[in-house]
DOMARNU-126923 format. One record per residue (C-alpha): x, y, z; residue in three letters. Coordinates in steps of 0.1 Angstrom, whole numbers, padded with zeros to 4 digits, always signed. Example, Ala and Ser with C-alpha at 12.3 -4.5 7.8 and 13.67 -1.06 7.14 Angstrom:
2
+0123-0045+0078ALA
+0137-0011+0071SER
This chain:
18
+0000+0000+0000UNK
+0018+0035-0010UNK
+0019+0054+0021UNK
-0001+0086+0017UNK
+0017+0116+0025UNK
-0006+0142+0051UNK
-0017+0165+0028UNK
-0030+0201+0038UNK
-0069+0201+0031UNK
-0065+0225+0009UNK
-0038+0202-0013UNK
-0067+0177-0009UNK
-0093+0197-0030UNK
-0069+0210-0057UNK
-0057+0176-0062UNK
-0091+0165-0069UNK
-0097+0193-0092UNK
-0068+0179-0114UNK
């Protein structure tokens, strides 16, 4: 399992938006 690095939440949403 790739180990998920703790991303800020605002990291979270704009890597979604990609």
């Amino acid at each position: 399992m790739p180990e998920r690095k703790p991303w800020s939440e605002r990291e979270d949403q704009i890597l979604r938006l990609l």
